[in-house]
N, C-alpha and C positions, 0 to 999 in steps of 0.2 A: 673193641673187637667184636663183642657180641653182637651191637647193635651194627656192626656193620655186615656179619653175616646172615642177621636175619634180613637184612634188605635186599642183601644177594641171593636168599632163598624166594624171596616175593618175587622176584624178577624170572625164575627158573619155567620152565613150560609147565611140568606138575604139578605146581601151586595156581596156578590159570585154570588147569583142569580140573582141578579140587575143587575152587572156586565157580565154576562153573556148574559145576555138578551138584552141587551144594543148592544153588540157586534153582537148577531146573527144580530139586525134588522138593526145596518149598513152595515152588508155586503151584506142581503137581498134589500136593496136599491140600494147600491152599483152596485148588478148585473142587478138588473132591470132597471136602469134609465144608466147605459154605452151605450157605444155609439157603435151602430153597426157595424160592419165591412164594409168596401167599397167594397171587392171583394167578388164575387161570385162566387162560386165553382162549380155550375151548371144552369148556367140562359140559357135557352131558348129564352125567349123572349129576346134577344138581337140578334138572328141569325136571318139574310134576309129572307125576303119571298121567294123570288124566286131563285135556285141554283146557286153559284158564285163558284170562287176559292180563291176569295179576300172576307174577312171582316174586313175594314178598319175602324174602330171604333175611334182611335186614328186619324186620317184623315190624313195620313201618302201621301197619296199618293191623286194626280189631279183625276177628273174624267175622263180624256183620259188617264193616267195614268192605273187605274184600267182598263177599259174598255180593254185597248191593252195588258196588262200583264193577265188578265183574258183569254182572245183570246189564248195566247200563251201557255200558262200553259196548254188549254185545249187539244188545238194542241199537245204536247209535250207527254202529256197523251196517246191520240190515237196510236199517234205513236210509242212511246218507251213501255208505259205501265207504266211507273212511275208515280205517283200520288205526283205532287208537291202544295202546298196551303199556304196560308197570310192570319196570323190573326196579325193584331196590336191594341194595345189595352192602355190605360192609368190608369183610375180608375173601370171600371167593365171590366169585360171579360164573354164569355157564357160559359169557363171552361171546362166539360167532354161532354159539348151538341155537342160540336165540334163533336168527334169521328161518331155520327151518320148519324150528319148533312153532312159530308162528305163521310162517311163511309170508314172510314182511315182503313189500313190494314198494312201487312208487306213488304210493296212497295213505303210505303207513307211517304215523307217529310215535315213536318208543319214551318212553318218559323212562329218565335213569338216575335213582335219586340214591346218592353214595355221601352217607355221612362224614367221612374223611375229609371233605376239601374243606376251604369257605364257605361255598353253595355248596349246597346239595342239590340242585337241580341240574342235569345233560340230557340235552333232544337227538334223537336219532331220527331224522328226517326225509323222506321221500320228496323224489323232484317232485311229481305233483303235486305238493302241501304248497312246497316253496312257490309255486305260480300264484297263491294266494296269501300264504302268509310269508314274508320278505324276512331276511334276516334281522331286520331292527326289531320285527313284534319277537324274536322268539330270545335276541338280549334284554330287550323290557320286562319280557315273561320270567327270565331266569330272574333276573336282577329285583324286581319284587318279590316273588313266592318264595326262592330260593334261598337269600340273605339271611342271617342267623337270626337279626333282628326279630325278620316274621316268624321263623321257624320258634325262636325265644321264646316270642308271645302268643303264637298262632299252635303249634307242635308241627311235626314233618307231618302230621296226615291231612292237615290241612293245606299245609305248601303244596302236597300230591293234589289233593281233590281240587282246590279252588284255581289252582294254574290249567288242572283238567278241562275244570268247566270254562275257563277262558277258551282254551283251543275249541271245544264245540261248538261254543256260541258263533266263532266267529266263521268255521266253515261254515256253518248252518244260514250264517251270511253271506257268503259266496270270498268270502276273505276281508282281513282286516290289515291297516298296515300300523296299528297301535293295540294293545291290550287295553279291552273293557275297562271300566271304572274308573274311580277317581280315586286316591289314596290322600286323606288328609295331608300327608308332610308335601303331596306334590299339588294340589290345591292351594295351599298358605304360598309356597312360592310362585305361583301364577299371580296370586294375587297380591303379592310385594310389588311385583315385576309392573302388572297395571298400574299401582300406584305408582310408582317408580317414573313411571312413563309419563302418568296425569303432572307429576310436578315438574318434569322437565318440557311438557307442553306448556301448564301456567307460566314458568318462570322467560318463556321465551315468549310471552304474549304479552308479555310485561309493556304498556305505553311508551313509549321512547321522544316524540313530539309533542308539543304544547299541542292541547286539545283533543291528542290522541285517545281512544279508548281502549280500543285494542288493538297490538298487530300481529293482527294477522300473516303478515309478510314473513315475520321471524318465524313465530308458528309454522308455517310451512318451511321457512329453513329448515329447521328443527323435527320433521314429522321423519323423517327417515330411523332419528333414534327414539324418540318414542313412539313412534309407529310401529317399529319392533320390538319394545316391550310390552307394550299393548295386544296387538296383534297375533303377534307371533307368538311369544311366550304367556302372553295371558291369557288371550280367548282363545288360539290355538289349539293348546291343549288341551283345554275342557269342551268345546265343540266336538274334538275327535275321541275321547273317552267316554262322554256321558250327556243324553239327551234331556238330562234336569236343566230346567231354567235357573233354579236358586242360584248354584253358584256362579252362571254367567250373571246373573242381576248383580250380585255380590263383588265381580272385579269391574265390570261397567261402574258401578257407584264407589268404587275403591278409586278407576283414573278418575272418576267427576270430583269426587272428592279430593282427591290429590293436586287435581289442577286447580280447584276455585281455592284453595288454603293457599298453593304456591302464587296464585293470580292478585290474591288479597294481600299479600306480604308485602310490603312499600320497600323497595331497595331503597339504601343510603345515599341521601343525595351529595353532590360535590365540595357544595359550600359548609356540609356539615363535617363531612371528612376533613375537607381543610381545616375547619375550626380544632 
């Protein structure tokens, strides 16, 4: 009897309105007493008094640091006309106050290095940047300097300054569509790749007729795949990063090498298989 009348209470309109009311006032709690967001989408009062190119919030960088990359930045400006700028930031940031405070334009590059993520590198980029630099340099850019790896072993004021000087070097070029240099771990793979390529040229040049020496024929089957590892992934890359000859001499004699070891290798003839 009990349990049947509290069912037929639940059923009642009053107990819907209870219910109801119940619910609006915790979620009216609920919004009012959460907790504020930490970032700020337009704080002012966080930008300097007096005009910088650096705002170092996150303390990213020394004060001779700032002081000399401020100098540079400004220099750079003058004379090229590019408008390059450092904000690093952790838990506030000044957000869209930036644009004024700098008075960024379509000439202007922001560098935004926020310890929080993976990377700590984000570009805020003007159309005019992007007519010269493309968006593949400015994922190559993050994806070097930015990586925890560098930051590990380099610190973040390095991943700031040296991703820096990539962006000037390369307007100062008229544009690039690759970041400068060559990084050891992306050089070793170039240079697998040429090998890679020399043995699958040797091994397709392998004699195949009585009195044959070389064919060439299959080789040329064959040039399309190692001709792309060669080519494309070996000298490719180091042609458009880095005007040193060494390491081209180094995947050049990496396929020479890789082909004449694969060329010298005797496949298994038939009658010995058979045996």
């Amino acid at each position: 009897m009990l349990l049947t009348s509290f069912a037929k209470s639940m059923k009642k309109p009053s107990f819907k309105r209870i219910l109801t009311l119940f619910l609006g006032v915790f979620i009216t709690f609920s919004v009012c007493f959460a907790t504020p967001p930490a970032l700020a989408f337009d704080n002012p009062e966080l930008l300097p008094d007096q005009p910088t190119a650096i705002i170092d919030l996150a303390q990213s960088l020394t004060r001779l640091q700032r002081e000399n990359l401020d100098q540079t930045l400004d220099t750079f400006e003058q004379e090229t006309g590019w408008k390059l700028r450092v904000l690093t930031q952790y838990d506030q940031t000044p957000g869209r106050a930036i644009k004024n405070f700098w008075g960024l334009d379509d000439k202007s590059v922001v560098l935004v290095e926020d310890t929080r993520g993976g990377n700590i590198l984000n570009f805020n980029i003007g159309d005019d940047v992007y007519q010269l630099l493309p968006r593949t340099f400015w994922i190559e850019l993050q994806t070097r300097f930015g990586n925890q790896y560098f930051v590990r072993d380099n610190g973040e004021d390095q991943a700031i300054i040296q991703a820096l000087d990539s962006v000037k070097v390369c307007l100062e070029r008229g544009g690039c569509n690759s970041v400068p240099g060559l990084p050891q771990e992306q050089w070793i793979l170039t240079l697998v790749t040429s090998i890679l390529g020399g043995i699958i040229c040797g091994f397709a040049a392998h004699p195949r007729k009585e009195g044959q020496v070389f064919a060439w024929q299959w080789a040329l089957i064959f040039s399309p795949l190692w001709g792309i590892l060669f080519f494309s992934f070996g000298l490719g890359p180091v042609i458009s990063r880095t005007t040193e000859w060494l390491p081209i001499a180094r995947n050049i004699a990496g396929f020479l090498g890789g082909a004449i070891a694969a060329f010298l290798i005797q496949p298994p003839s038939p009658s010995s298989s058979e045996a």
